[in-house]
N, C-alpha and C positions, 0 to 999 in steps of 0.2 A: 555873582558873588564878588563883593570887592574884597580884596587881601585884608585879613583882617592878625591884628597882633594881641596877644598878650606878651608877657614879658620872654615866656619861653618856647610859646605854640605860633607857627605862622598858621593859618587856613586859606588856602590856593584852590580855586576851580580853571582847570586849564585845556583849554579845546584847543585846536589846530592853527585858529587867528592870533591867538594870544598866549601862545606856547614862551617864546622870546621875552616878549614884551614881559610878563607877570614876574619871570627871573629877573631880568635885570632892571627888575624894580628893586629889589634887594639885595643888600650887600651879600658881595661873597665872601663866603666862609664865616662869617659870622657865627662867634661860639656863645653869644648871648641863648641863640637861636638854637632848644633842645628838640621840639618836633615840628615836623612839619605833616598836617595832612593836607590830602590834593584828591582833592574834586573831581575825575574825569568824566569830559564830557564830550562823546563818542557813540557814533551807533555801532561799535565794535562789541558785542555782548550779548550774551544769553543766561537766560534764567531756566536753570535745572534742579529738579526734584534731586533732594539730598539722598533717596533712597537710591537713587539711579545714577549718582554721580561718584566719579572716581578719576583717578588721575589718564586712566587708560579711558574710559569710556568716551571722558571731556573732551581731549584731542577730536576723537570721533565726528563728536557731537557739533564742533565748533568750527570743523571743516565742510560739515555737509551744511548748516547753520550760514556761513557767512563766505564758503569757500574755499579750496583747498590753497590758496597763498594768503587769503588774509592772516595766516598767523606768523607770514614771513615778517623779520624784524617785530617782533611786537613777544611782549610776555603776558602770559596770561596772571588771572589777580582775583581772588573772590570776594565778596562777600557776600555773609550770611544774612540771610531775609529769614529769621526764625518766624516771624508770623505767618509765611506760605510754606517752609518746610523745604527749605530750596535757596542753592547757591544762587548768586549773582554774579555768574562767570565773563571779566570782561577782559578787553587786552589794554596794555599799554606800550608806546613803542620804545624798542629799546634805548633808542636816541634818548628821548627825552628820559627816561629815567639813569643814564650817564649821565648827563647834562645838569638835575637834580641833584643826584649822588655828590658829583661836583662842587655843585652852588653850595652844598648844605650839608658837609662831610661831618659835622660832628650832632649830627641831626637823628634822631628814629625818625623815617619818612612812612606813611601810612599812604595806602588808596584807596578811594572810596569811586563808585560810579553815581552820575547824576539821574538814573533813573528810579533809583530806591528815594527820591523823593515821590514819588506818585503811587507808589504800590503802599496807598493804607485802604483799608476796605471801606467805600462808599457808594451804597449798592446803588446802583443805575446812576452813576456819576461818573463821567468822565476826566478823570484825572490828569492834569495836564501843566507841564512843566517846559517854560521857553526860555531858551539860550543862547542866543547869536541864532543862526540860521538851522535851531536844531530843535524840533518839538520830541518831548518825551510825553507817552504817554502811556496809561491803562487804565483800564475799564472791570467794573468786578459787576459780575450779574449772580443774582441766587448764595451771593454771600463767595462766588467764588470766581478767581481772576480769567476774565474773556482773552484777556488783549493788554499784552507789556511791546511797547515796541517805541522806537524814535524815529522819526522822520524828517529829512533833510528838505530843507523849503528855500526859493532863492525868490517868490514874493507871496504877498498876504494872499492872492487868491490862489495859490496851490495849497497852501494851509487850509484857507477855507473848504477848498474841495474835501480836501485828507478830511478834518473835521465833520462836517457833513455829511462824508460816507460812513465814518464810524456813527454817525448817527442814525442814519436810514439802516445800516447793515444789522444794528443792535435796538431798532425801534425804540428810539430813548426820545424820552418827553424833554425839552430841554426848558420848556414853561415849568415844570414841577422840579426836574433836575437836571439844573444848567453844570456845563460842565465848571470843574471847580482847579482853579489855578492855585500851584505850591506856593509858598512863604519864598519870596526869592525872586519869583518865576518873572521875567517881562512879562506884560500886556499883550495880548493877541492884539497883530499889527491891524484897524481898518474893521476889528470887532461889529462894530455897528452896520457901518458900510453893508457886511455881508449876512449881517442879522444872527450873530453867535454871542448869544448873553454866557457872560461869566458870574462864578464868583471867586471871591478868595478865601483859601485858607487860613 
C-alpha cells in the first residue's frame, strides 16, 4: 500500500523494511495531519474467539501462540473480525509506536493488521494476500475458517512449496478454485513457473 493522503487522514502499511523509510516520508509534526491509520504487517498475531478472549487469558494465549519473549517490547492491538466472532489480536513494537507518536503528536493513530485482508469467506478458496517477503493467508472450508496464518518466504519456490502444501493438505481443486489474491496484494512471484493460477479480487 503506497501512503495515501487525504487532507486530514494519512493511510500507512508498515513492515519491518519500511518502518523508517514510510515516516520520513512525511513531515514532522505536522498539524494539517488529524489521523493517521497504519497497516501492520507482521506475523506477530492471533485470531481469538471473542467468547474466549480477555485480557488475562490473551497474554496466555499469545505466549504459548508465538512464545514466551515475543511480547518483549511490543504492545499488543486488536481488532474486531465481527464476521468470525473473534479478535484479531496482534503486536506492535513499542519502538515504533514512540517513533509514530512522535512523527504525528497532534494525530488519533489507529492500528489495523494486514491479515483481515484475506479472512472474507470464500469457500474452497485460498485467500491470499503478498507483502514484501510476507504471505498472508486463509482458507475457509464448509463456510468455516481452516487456516489464518502468514508466512515468511526469502524466494518464490518456498512460497510455492507453502502454497501447494496448503493445497494437497485441504484437497482443493485450484482448476475450479484457484486461490484468490486481495485488492493490494503483489503478484505471486514466478506464478506460472510453478503452475499456481490466481485470481484477483
Amino acid at each position: 500500500m503506497e501512503p495515501t493522503n487525504s487532507a486530514e487522514t494519512l493511510h500507512l502499511r508498515l513492515d519491518a523494511e519500511n518502518f523508517r523509510e514510510q515516516l520520513q516520508a512525511h513531515p514532522k509534526k505536522d498539524p494539517r495531519i488529524k489521523s493517521v491509520e497504519i497497516e501492520i504487517s507482521n506475523e506477530y498475531f492471533l485470531l481469538i474467539p471473542q467468547d474466549f478472549d480477555s485480557p488475562t487469558y490473551r497474554l496466555g494465549f499469545l505466549e504459548k501462540a508465538l512464545g514466551e519473549h515475543a511480547l518483549v517490547g511490543k504492545e499488543i492491538h486488536l481488532q474486531n473480525i465481527s464476521e468470525e466472532g473473534a479478535n484479531l489480536v496482534f503486536l506492535v513494537p513499542s519502538d515504533w509506536k514512540d517513533h509514530i507518536s512522535a512523527h504525528f503528536p497532534f494525530a488519533k493513530i489507529t492500528y489495523t493488521h494486514t491479515l483481515a485482508h484475506c479472512l472474507h469467506r470464500n469457500d474452497q478458496q485460498l485467500n491470499l494476500f503478498i507483502q514484501g517477503k510476507l504471505t498472508f493467508a486463509s482458507l475457509y472450508q464448509g463456510n468455516k475458517l481452516q487456516l489464518a496464518n502468514v508466512f515468511p518466504f526469502d524466494s518464490p519456490i518456498e512460497l510455492a512449496f507453502y502454497l501447494q502444501s496448503i493445497r494437497d493438505a485441504f484437497s482443493l481443486n485450484w482448476s475450479l478454485f484457484p486461490p484468490i489474491l486481495a485488492a493490494g496484494s503483489q503478484i505471486i512471484p514466478d506464478a506460472e513457473l510453478y503452475q499456481i493460477p490466481y485470481a484477483s479480487h
